[in-house]
C-alpha positions as a LaTeX table, in Angstrom:
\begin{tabular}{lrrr}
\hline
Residue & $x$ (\AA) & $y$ (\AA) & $z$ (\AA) \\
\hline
Unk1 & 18.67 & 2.06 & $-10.35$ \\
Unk2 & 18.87 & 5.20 & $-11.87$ \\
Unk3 & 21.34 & 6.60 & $-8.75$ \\
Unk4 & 23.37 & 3.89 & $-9.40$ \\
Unk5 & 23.48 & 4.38 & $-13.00$ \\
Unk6 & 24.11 & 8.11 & $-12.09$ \\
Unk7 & 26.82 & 7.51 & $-10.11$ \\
Unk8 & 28.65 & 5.42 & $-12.35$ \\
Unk9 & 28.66 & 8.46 & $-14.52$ \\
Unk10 & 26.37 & 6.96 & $-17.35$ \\
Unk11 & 23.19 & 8.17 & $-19.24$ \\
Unk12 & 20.40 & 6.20 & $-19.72$ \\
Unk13 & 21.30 & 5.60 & $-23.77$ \\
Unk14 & 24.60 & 4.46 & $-22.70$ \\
Unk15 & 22.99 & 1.99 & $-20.76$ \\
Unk16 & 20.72 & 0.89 & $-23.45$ \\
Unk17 & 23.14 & 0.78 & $-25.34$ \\
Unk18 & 25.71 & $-1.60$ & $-23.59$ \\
Unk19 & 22.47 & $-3.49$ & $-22.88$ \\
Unk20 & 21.27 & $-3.65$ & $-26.82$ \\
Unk21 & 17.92 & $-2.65$ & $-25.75$ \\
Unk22 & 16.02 & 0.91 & $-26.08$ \\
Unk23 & 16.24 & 3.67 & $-23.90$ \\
Unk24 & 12.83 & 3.81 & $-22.95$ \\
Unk25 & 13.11 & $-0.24$ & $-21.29$ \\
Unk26 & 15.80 & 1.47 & $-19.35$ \\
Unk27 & 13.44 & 4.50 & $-18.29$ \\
Unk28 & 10.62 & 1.87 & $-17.48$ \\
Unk29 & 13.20 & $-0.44$ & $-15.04$ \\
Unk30 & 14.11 & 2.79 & $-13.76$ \\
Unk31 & 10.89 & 3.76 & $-12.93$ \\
Unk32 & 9.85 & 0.21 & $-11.37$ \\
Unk33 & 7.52 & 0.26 & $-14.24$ \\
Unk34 & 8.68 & $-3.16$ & $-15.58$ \\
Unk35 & 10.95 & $-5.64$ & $-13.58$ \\
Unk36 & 14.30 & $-7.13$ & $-15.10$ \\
Unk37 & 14.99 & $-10.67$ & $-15.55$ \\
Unk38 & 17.58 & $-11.69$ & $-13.42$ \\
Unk39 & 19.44 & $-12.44$ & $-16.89$ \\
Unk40 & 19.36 & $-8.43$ & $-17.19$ \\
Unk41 & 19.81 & $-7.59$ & $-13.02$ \\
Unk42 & 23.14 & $-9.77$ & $-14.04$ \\
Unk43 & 23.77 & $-7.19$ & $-16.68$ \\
Unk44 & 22.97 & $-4.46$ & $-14.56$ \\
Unk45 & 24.95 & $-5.53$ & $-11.75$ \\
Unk46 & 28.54 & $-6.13$ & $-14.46$ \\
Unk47 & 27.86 & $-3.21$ & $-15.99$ \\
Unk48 & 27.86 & $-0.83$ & $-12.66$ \\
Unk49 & 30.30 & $-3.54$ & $-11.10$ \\
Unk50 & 28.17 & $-4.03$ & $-8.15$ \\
Unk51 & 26.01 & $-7.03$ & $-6.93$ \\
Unk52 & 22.48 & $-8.02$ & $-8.06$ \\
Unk53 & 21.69 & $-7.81$ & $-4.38$ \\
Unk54 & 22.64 & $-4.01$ & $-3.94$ \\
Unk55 & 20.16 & $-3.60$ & $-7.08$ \\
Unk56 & 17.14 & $-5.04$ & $-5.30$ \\
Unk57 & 18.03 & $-3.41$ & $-1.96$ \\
Unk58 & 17.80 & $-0.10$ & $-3.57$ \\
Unk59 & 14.54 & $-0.75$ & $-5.29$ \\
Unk60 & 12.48 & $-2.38$ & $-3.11$ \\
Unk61 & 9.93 & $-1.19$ & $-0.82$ \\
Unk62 & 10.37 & $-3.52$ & 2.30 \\
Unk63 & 11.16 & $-1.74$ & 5.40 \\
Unk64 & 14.46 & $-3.78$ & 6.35 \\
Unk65 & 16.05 & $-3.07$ & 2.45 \\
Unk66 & 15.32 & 0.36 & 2.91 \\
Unk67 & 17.34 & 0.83 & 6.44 \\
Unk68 & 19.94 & $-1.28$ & 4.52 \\
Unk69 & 20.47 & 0.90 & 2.39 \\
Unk70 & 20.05 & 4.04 & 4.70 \\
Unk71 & 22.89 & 1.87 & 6.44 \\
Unk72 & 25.18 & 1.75 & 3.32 \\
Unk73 & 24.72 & 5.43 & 2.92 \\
Unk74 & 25.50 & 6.50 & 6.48 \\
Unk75 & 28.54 & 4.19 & 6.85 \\
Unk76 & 30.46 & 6.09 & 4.32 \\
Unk77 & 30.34 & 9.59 & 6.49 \\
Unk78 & 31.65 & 10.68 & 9.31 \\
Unk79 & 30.40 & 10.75 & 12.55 \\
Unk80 & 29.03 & 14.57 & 13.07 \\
Unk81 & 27.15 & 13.98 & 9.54 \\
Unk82 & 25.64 & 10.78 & 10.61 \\
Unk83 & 24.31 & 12.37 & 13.36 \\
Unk84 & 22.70 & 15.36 & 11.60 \\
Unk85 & 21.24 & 12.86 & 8.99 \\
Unk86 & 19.34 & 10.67 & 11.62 \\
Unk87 & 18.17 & 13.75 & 13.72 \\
Unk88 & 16.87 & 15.23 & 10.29 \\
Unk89 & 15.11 & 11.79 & 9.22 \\
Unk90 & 13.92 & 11.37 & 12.83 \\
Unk91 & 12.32 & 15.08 & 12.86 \\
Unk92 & 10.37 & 14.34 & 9.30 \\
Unk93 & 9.43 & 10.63 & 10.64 \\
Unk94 & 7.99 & 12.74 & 13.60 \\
Unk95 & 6.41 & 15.67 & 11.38 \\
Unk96 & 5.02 & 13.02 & 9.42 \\
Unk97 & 3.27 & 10.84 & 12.07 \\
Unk98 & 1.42 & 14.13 & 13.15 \\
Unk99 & 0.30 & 14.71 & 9.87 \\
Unk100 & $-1.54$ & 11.70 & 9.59 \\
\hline
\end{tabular}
């Protein structure tokens, strides 16, 4: 959440503020330290006019949310960069499985 509040060009205590909580519950949701209702992903979602689905998909762990968003990402670039981004995650994926 906090790339998403980033891009949107707000700080954390504008968020709490427009939220009327503190700016450490902000931190904490940030941090996946503490969930939001889905009273406050609502909130979330108005606030950096996107859905409550693109909120979860960039939190969560699951394989298949991750390539999602990997997905979103790529889909905005153009061809020649989406190339060197997948031969760069495929090299680390590979560096990684070594290391093991």
């Amino acid at each position: 959440m906090a790339l998403r509040r980033e891009s949107c060009g707000m700080t954390q205590e504008q968020v709490s503020q427009a939220l009327q909580i503190g700016p450490e519950a902000v931190s904490r949701m940030e941090r996946a330290i503490t969930m939001p209702t889905v009273q406050r992903l609502a909130e979330l979602a108005d606030l950096y006019k996107c859905g409550i689905d693109e909120l979860l998909i960039e939190s969560s762990t699951r394989t298949s949310d991750q390539a999602e968003l990997i997905s979103q990402v790529l889909q905005t670039l153009p061809d020649a960069d989406r190339a060197m981004i997948v031969e760069v995650v495929q090299r680390i994926a590979d560096r990684l499985k070594h290391h093991l």
